[in-house]
C-alpha positions, -999 to 999 in steps of 0.1 A, spaced: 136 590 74 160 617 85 191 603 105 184 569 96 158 564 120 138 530 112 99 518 122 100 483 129 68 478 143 71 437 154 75 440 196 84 409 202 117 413 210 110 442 238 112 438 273 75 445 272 69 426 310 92 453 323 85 481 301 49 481 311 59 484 346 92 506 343 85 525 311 121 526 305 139 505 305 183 496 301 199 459 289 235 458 283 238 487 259 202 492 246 175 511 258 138 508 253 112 530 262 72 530 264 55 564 255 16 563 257 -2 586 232 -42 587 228 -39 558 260 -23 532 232 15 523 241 39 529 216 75 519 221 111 531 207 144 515 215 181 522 211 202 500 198 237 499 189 234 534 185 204 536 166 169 542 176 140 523 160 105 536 163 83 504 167 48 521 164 35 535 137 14 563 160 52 576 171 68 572 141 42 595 121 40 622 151 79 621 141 85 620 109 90 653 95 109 666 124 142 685 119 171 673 137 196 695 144 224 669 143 220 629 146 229 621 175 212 599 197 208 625 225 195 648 202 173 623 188 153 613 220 152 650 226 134 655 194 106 624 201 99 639 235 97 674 224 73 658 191 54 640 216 50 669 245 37 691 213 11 669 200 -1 660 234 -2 702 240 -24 699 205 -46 678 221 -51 698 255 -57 729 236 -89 710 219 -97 699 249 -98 730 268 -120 744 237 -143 715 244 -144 722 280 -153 761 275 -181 752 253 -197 721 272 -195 743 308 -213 776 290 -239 753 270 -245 734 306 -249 772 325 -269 779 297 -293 750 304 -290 734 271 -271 701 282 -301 679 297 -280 645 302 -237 634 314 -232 615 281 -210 646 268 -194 648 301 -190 616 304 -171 613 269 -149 644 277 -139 635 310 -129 601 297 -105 620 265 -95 639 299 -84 611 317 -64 601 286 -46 626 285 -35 634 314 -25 596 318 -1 601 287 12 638 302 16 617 334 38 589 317 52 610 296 68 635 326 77 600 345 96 588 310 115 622 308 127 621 346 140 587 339 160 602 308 167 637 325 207 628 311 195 628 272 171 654 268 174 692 270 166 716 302 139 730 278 120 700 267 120 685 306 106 721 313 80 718 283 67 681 300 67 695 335 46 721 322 24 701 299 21 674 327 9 704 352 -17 718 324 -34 683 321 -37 681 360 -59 712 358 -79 697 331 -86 671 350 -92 689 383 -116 713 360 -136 686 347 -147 671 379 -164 706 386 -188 700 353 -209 675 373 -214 698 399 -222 724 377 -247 700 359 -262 688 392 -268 723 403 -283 735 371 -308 707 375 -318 711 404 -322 754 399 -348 743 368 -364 713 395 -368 748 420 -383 768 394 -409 741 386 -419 733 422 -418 774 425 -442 773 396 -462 746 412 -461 764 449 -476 802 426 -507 782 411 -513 766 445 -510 800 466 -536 811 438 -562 788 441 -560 778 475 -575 813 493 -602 808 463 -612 773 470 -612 784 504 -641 814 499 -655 792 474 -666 769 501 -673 794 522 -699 807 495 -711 768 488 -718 766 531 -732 804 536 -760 800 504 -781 768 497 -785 775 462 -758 787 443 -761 807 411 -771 786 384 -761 808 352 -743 844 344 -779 865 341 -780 863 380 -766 892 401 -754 868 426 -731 852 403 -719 886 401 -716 883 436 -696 854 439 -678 855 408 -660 892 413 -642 884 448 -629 854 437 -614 870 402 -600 901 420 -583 877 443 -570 854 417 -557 891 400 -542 904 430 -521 872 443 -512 865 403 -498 905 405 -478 898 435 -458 865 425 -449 882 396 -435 912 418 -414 892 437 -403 873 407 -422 836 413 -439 834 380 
């Protein structure tokens, strides 16, 4: 590993009770810090001058980074800048998922929340390791660069976006729902506005005539028959004008 950087991933000897709480966190000369990444904690210390990666997640997101010189500022630099890029990888997927899921629900193809469900929770993720990870870079404003503080700010600000975005696909679900629950009542309402004014002559033919016709060969079934179908015809015509069936 370039600059001598080690992984020793055995935590035992961390500060974890404070780390958890702090995120970083300074004894005598050393310092350890907690970075979350995918919502696990991974950890990196300095000590003596060194820094030891003690999670294999950070190590890997850092191991074929160029350093421009070995020094420890430039070091912690480098893991934040690493960290503030792979997390931007993951936003970037995330947004992609977020375009598709909100057209396919517009679209009416998404019939249950189990997709939103699963991307809002990758959501919350990552905006809980943007959120950490802005925090951690505050507290070590002194060792990194103007440019990678401004990278976090902005990569912490993107992720609050997400977030506030995805709460707008429920809505977005619930009112798709509900426009397909209007067109079926509206569908239901049509053939009810149809039948009712026939039902209603209907019986006014079964009261006015004490037989009814009996088979087609009679004129009278002509009679009763032709008012009812021209009816049914004319209301059918004028839902469809105005777009109800």
């Amino acid at each position: 590993m370039k600059c001598g950087i080690q992984l020793d991933e055995d935590v035992s000897k961390l500060p974890l009770e404070d780390l958890n709480v702090y995120r970083v966190v300074f004894t005598d000369d050393n310092l350890h810090v907690r970075i979350d990444i995918d919502g696990k904690s991974t950890y990196f210390s300095v000590t003596n001058g060194k820094v030891i990666i003690h999670s294999k997640e950070l190590f890997n997101i850092i191991k074929d980074s160029d350093f421009s010189n070995c020094d420890v500022n430039t070091i912690i630099d480098v893991i934040l800048d690493e960290v503030v890029y792979y997390l931007g990888t993951k936003r970037t997927e995330l947004f992609r998922k977020f375009d598709d899921l909100f057209e396919r629900i517009t679209e009416g193809e998404v019939k249950d929340v189990g997709e939103m469900k699963d991307l809002r929770r990758e959501i919350q993720t990552l905006y809980s390791d943007s959120s950490s990870l802005f925090y951690v870079a505050k507290k070590l404003s002194k060792f990194i660069s103007k440019d990678t503080l401004d990278n976090i700010s902005f990569a912490y600000e993107r992720s609050e976006i997400l977030i506030t975005r995805s709460a707008d696909l429920y809505n977005i679900y619930l009112t798709e729902v509900q426009n397909e629950l209007n067109i079926i009542i509206k569908k239901l309402t049509s053939i009810s506005f149809i039948f009712l004014p026939i039902t209603a002559i209907a019986s006014l033919y079964a009261v006015s005539y004490s037989s009814l016709p009996s088979s087609l060969d009679s004129i009278n079934t002509v009679y009763f028959l032709t008012p009812l179908v021209v009816l049914g015809i004319i209301l059918t015509l004028y839902l469809k004008k105005i777009n109800w069936l």
